[in-house]
N, C-alpha and C positions, 0 to 999 in steps of 0.2 A: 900393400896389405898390412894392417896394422895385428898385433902380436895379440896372446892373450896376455901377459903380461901391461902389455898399455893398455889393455880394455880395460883391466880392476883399477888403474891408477886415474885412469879417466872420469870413470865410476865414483871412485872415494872424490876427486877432487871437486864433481856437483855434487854430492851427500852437501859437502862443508861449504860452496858457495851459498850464497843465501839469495833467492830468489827476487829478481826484478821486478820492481811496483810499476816500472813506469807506464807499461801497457800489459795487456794478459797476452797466452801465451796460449794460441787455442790451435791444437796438434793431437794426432790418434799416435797412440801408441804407451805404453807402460812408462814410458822415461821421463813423461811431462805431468804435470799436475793439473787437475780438471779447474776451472773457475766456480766459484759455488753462483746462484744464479741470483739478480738482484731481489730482495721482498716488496712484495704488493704494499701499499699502504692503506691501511685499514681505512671500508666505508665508513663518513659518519653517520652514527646514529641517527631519524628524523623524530622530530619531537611529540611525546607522546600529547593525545589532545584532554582534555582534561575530564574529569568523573562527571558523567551527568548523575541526575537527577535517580536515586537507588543502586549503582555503580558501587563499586568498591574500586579505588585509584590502581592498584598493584594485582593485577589477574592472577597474579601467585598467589594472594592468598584469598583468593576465591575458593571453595568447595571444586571437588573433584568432577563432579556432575555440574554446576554451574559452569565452567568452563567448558565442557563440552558444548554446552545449548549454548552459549558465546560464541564459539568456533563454526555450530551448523547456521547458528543468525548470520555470521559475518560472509560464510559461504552463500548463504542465500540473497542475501543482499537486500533489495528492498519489495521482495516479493512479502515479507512476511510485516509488511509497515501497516499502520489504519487504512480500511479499504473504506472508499465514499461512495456509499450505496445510491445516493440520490443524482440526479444531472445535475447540469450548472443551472445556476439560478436558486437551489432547492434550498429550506432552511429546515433546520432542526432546531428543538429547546427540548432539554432532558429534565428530570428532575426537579428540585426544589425550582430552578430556573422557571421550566414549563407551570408549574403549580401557581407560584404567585403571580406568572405572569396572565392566566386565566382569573385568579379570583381579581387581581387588580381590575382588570377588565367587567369582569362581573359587576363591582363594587361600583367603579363609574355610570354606568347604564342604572345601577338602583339611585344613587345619589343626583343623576340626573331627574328621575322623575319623587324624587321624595318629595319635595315641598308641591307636588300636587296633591298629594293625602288629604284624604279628610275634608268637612264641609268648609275649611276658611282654606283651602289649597287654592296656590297662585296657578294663574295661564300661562302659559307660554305661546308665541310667535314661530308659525311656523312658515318659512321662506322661499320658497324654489326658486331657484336660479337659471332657472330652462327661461325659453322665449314665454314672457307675458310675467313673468313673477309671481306668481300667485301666491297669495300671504292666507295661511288660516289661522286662527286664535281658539285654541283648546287647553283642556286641561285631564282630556282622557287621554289614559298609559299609555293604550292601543295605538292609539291614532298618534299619539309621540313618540314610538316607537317603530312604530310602521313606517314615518319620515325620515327618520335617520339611517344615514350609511354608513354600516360598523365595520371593521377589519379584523377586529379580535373573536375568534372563535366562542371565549367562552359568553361573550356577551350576545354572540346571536342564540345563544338558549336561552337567554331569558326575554328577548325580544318576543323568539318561537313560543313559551311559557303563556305570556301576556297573550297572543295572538290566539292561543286555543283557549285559556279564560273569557275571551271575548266572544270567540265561537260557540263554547259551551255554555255558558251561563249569561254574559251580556257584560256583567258588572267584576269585579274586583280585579280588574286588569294592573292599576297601582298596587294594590296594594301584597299580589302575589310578587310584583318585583320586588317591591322593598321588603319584604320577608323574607325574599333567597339573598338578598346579600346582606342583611345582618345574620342571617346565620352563616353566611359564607366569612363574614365579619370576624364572629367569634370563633369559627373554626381554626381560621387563619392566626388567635393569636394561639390555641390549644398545638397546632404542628409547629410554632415559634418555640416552644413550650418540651420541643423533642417527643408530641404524643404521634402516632402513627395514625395516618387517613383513614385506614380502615376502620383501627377503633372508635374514630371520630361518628366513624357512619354508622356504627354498630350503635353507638350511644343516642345519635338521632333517631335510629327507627324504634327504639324502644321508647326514647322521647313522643315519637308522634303516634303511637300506637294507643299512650295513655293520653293525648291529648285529644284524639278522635274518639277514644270513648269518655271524656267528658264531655264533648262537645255535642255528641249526641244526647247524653246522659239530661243534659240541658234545655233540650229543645222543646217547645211548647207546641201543641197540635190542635186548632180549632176547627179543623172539618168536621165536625159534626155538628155545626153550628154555622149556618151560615151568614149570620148578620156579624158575628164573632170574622171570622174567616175573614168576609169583607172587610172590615176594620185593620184585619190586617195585611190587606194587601197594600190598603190606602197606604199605611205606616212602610213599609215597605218603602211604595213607589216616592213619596217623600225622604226619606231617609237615602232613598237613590238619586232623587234628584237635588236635595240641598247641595250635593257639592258639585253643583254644575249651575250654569247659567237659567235655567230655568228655578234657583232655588227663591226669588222673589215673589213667582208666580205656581208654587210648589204643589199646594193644595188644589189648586184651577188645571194643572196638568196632571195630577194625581188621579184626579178621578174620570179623565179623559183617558188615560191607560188602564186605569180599572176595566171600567164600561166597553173599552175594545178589546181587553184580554178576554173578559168576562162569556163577552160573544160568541167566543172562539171554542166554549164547551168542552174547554180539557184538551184541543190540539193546543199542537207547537209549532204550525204553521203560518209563520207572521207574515207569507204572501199574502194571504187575505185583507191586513191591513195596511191600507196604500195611503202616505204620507205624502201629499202634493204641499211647497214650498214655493209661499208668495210673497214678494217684498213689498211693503205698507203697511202701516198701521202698528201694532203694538202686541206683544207677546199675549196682551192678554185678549188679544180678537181671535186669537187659534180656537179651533173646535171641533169638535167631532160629529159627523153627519153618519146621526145613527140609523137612519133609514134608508140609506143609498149608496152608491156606490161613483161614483167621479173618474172621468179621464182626460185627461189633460189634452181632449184636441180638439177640433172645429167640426163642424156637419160640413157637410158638400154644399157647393152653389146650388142653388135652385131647390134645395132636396128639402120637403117639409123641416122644422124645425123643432116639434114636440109631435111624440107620438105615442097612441094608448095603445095595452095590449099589442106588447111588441113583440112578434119573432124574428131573432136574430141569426142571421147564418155570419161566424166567425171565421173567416177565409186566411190561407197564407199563400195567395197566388199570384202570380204578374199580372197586372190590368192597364200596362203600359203598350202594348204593341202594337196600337193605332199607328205607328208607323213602321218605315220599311226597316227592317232586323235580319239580315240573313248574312250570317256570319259561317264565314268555311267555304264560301262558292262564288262562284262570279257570274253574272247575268249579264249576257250581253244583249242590247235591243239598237233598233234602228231608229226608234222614232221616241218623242216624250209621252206619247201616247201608248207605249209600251206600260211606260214607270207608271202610268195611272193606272191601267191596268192592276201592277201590282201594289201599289198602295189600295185601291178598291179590295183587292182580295182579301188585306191584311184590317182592312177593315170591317168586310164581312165575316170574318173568322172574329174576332173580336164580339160585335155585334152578335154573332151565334153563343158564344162565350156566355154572354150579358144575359142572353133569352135564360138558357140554362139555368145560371141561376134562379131568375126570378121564378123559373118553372119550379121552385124546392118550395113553393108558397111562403118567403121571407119579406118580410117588409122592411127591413135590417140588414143591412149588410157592413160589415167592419172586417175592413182587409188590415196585415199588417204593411202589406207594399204598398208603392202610391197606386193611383186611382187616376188615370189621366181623364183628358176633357170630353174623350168619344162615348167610352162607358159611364161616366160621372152624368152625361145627359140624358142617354138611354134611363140611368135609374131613376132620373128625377122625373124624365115622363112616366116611367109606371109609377112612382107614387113611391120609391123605396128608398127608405134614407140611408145615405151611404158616408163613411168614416175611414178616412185613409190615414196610413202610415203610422196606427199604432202601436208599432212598439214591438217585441219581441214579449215582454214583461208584459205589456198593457195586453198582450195578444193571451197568453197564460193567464192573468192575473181574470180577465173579463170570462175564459172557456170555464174557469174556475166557480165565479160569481154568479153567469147565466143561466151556468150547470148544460151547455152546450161542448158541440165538438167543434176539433179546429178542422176546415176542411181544405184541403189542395186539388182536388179532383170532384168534378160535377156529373158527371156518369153518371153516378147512381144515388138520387134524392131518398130512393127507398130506404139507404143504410146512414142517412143522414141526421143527426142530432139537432135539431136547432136550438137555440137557449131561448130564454121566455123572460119578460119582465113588465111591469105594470105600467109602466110608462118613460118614456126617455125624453128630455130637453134641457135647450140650453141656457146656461146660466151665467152670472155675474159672477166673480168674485175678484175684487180688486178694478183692477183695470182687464182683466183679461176674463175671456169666456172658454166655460169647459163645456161638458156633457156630462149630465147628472143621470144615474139608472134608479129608479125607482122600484121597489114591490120586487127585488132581486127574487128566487126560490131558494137562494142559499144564503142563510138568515145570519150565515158567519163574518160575512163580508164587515169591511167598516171603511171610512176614509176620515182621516182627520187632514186638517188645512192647517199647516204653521202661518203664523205673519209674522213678521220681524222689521227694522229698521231700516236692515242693510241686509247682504248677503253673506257676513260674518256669524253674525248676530241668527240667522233661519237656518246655517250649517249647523251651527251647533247648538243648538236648541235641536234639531233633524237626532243630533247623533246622542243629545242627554234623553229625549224619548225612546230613542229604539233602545237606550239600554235598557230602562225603567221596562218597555216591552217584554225584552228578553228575561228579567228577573221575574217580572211577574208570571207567564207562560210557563216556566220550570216552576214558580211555590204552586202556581193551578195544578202543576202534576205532583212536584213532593211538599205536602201541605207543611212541614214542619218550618217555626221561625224559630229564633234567636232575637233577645235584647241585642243593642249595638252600643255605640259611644265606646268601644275598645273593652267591653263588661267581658266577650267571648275570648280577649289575647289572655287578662289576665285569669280568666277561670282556668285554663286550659294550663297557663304556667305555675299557678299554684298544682295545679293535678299532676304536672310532670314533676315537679319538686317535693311531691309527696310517696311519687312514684319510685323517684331514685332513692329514697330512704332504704328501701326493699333490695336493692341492687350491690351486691358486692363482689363489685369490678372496678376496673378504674373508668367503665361507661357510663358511672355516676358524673365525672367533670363532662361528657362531652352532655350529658343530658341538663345535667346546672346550666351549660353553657344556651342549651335549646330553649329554657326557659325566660333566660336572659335575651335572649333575640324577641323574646315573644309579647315582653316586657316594652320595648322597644316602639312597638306598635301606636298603642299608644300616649306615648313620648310627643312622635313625632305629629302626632293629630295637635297636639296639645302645642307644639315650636311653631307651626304655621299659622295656628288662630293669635300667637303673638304672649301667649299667655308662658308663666313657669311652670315650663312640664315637670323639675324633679317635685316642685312642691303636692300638685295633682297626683300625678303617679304613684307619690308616696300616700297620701289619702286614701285612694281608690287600692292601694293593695292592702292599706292594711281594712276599710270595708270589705274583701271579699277575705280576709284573717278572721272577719265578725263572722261569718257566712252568708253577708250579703250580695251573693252572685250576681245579681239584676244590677246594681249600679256601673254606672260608668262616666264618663264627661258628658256635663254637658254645658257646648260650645257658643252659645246664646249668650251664657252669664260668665261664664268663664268658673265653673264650679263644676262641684258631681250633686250627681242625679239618679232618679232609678229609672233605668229605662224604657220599664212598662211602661210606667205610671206620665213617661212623656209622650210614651209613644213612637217610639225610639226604637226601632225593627229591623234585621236582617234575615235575611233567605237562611236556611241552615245549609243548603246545596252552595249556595256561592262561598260560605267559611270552607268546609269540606273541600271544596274546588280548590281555594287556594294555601292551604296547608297540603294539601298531599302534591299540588304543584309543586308548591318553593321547597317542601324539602326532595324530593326528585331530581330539583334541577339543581339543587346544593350537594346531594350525593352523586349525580353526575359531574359535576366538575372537579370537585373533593377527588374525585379517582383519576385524571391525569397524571400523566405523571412525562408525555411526551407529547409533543407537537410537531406537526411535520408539515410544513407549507411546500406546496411545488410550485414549480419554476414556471414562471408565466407563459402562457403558449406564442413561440414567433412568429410574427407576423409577415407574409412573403412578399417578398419587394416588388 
């Protein structure tokens, strides 16, 4: 056992050794020394990514509150990123994007049909690519707009524009497109310009507000004179048709349109005049057969061929089921003596049919179905001329003319209508034979005959009459005219330009800017006869500076003119039509401001 004495000497002699590196020394107890423990080495840092785009590079010295919505973005993760409201496929155009991208489109579709304007406006060739290729040669809006397939939105308004000018009035289907995209023209450079859409719009409606009360302010009215009146329809129907294919034979179809509008007694129902279309002969063999009425189909075999004091009974019946028809059932027999049987029956049923009629006291009969060979004989033995497969139109147009009913049911003759006419037979024209009605009771009717060269040549010569139609039929109901040769763009742009004087806003530039579109007009009448529109234009505005509102171009000499005193005439309804159109459809696109195409529908495999 060791002493206390050796324990302190012990003691002191480790105080003063100095401890061993060579290994630690790892023991519980007071006498030993602990190992301190080795240190971690620091993570490195990962590299910070760099500031985008409104960032501040150092989040320290971001705002107190900015860091916070930094820390709940970054917790949240990518719930709070742009959400894509559309499906796959969908597009979107916002803003200035969507805006130009609509008038661009606008713009095309007017500059497409510009150089048809006006009486020296060029044709255009139009092509279908379907089976047979059918080619047409026009130079009306309508019908060149109606052929083409657009993708751009804002150009199917003015496609739609053109197509209800056509509907409404007949005529200024050109000239309401090329109005809405020169003002879509000049609008577009006013928002280049940092003016706002709406102002633009705000400045056109005051613009057309004062051009429509010039425009009326202007208008001449000779209904109360009817030799007057006449004169001016003639003017009219010429001035409608110079800038179409019939403008060589202008005066000879002028007054072929008078004489069948005339007819018509103040309707507006141009079913009454029916336009049958033959090829031969020469534009100027067309005519109007103003005592009858024409339909384009054959008499029945055997069946008299003229007949006096006719009653007509107009039918929409089957007159086919001379033979066997039984559909939904089955008929079984033993012998072919059965099936004769029922063919007999379907033939006495038939033949009952046929009695029927004639029992209505008709000596006329005109179905719109066919007319087979069992009852086609029956009628011709009783003496009754019979006419098959008129038409659905020919079927209307003749209950119309006869002043008869259409009938489907022969039960009761007593509630029966027959129409009545002085005489009916058949006729020449061309190489082909019609049926002419004579001594109609309905005095409205008319039929006029194109001829033509070709089938190019009697289309559209078809589609320059029925507008001159349509023009005329609206000035029978709103008598007021307008001089024409472009006298009405610039009276109407001096009025707005007199009007902004008064205006203090800045809807003064967008309405300068509306008069300058209006200016425009006719410019371009003036670039397609080939002649220098600034030199004209500049003449003719500063004649209506004189106060001479009547003048305008005229296209003949390549000069101005006054266009009374030519004779030189517009509908006041057709301008009106197309100024409240083209600016309509210019403040409609003018307020875009987004587009939104969806995603084509898939197609299942």
């Amino acid at each position: 056992p060791t002493s206390v004495a050796g324990s302190a000497t012990l003691s002191a002699l480790l105080r003063a050794t100095p401890p061993c590196r060579s290994a630690p020394i790892r023991a519980a107890g007071p006498l030993f020394r602990r190992t301190p423990p080795r240190p971690t080495p620091p993570r490195p840092t990962p590299p910070r990514r760099p500031a985008r785009h409104g960032e501040t590079a150092d989040p320290s010295a971001l705002p107190a509150r900015t860091r916070r919505e930094a820390c709940i973005s970054a917790m949240m993760g990518p719930s709070l990123g742009p959400v894509n409201l559309f499906g796959e496929g969908s597009q979107e155009a916002k803003g200035e994007q969507a805006r130009m991208s609509s008038i661009v489109g606008a713009l095309a579709i007017a500059d497409l049909v510009k150089t048809s304007l006006g009486p020296k406006g060029m044709d255009k060739i139009l092509q279908s690519h379907s089976r047979g290729g059918s080619v047409s040669v026009t130079n009306d809006g309508a019908t060149i707009l109606k052929s083409v397939l657009i993708d751009n939105p804002a150009a199917k308004v003015l496609i739609d524009i053109s197509k209800v000018q056509d509907d409404e009035v007949g005529d200024g289907t050109t000239s309401v497109c090329v109005l809405a995209g020169e003002l879509l023209r000049q609008a577009a450079e006013l928002i280049e310009k940092k003016m706002h859409p709406q102002v633009v719009i705000g400045g056109y409606r005051l613009a057309r507000d004062a051009a429509l009360k010039a425009l009326r302010a202007a208008a001449i009215d000779h209904s109360d004179d009817e030799a007057a009146f006449r004169q001016d329809l003639l003017n009219i129907a010429m001035t409608t048709l110079s800038s179409k294919v019939l403008s060589q034979d202008k005066e000879h179809f002028a007054a072929i349109a008078v004489d069948a509008v005339m007819k018509l007694r103040g309707s507006t129902n141009l079913d009454q005049i029916q336009i049958i279309k033959r090829i031969g002969g020469t534009l100027k063999d067309s005519y109007l057969d103003p005592d009858g009425f024409l339909l384009d189909k054959k008499i029945g075999v055997g069946c008299p061929k003229r007949m006096r004091d006719c009653k007509v009974m107009i039918a929409n019946s089957p007159m086919d089921t001379d033979k066997v028809k039984i559909y939904g059932s089955k008929v079984k027999v033993d012998s072919v003596s059965k099936v004769a049987e029922i063919e007999a029956a379907e033939k006495k049923k038939m033949l009952d049919k046929v009695d029927k009629i004639i029992a209505h006291g008709c000596n006329v009969f005109i179905n719109r179905q066919l007319i087979y060979n069992l009852p086609e004989q029956r009628f011709a033995d009783a003496g009754v001329m019979s006419i098959e497969h008129s038409d659905f139109d020919g079927t209307e147009r003749l209950a119309l003319v006869l002043d008869g009913d259409i009938v489907s049911t022969f039960d009761t003759p007593e509630r029966v209508k027959l129409g009545s006419c002085e005489l009916i037979e058949e006729v020449m024209i061309g190489e082909d034979k019609l049926v002419r009605f004579s001594g109609c009771p309905n005095s409205q009717a008319s039929s006029i005959v194109l001829r033509g060269a070709n089938t190019h040549v009697v289309d559209e010569a078809h589609r320059s009459l029925h507008d001159a139609l349509c023009v005329l039929s609206q000035t029978v109901k709103n008598t007021a005219v307008l001089p024409g040769g472009g006298a009405p763009e610039m009276l109407m742009a001096q009025a707005v330009e007199e009007e902004s004087k008064r205006v203090a806003s800045k809807h003064v530039v967008a309405m300068e800017a509306y008069a300058k579109a209006l200016r425009t007009m006719p410019m371009h009448i003036a670039d397609n006869a080939g002649y220098d529109s600034t030199e004209l234009c500049a003449g003719l505005k500063a004649k209506h500076h004189e106060g001479r509102h009547t003048w305008g171009l005229e296209m003949d000499r390549g000069g101005l003119g006054d266009m009374v005193a030519l004779g030189i005439c517009e509908s006041l309804q057709v301008k009106e039509q197309v100024l409240l159109s083209s600016s309509e459809a210019a403040e409609m696109i003018l307020r875009v401001d987004d587009i939104v195409q969806c995603a084509p529908r898939q197609r299942q495999q």
